[in-house]
N, C-alpha and C positions, 0 to 999 in steps of 0.2 A: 504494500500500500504506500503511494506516495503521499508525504505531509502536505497539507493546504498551508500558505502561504499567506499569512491574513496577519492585519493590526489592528491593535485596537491601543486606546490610552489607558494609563490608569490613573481613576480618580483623585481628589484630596483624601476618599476615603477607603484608601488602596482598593478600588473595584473595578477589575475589569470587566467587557462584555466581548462576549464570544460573538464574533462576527456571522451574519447570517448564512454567507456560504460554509461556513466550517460546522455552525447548529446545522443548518442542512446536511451537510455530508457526513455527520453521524448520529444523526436524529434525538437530537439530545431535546428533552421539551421542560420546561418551566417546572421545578419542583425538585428538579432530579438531582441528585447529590453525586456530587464531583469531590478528587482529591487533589491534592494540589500537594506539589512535591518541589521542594529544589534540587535538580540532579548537579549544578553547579554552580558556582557565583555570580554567573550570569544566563542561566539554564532553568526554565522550568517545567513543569510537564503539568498537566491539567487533564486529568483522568476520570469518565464516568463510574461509577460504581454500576456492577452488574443488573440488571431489570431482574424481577422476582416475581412471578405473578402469586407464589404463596409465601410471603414473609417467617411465618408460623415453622413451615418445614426449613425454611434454611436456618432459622435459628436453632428449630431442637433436631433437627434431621428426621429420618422418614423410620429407620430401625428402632426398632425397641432397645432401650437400655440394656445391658448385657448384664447389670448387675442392680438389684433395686435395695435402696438405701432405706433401712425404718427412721420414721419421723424423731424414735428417741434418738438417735446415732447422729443422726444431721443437727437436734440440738446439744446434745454433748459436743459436739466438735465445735458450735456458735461460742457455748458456755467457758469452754478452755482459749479461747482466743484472747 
């Protein structure tokens, strides 16, 4: 894939905007949560975070626990902390 080529300024209140051909060329829409990395001192990368249509499964995954914890055991370990 070749990189799009695009400028943008950044605000007083360091905010940039992602220029329309480059939101077009990766469909990025209003909401979506982006990272933002410095790969050097003068290098940055601005990266979407993956689409999820079920949120629920990528956070607990789709397997059942392999080992099921009792409720005392989980507050004994809160209690020793």
């Amino acid at each position: 894939m070749v990189a799009s080529m695009a400028r943008s300024r950044v605000t007083a209140k360091f905010q940039v905007t992602i220029p329309r051909e480059v939101r077009e060329k990766v469909e990025v829409k209003p909401g979506e949560m982006v990272s933002v990395e410095a790969l050097s001192s003068d290098e940055i990368r601005v990266r979407r975070y993956p689409r999820t249509s079920d949120p629920l499964e990528t956070l607990i995954g789709t397997k059942p626990a392999s080992r099921r914890v009792p409720v005392e055991e989980l507050e004994e370990q809160m209690e020793s902390r």
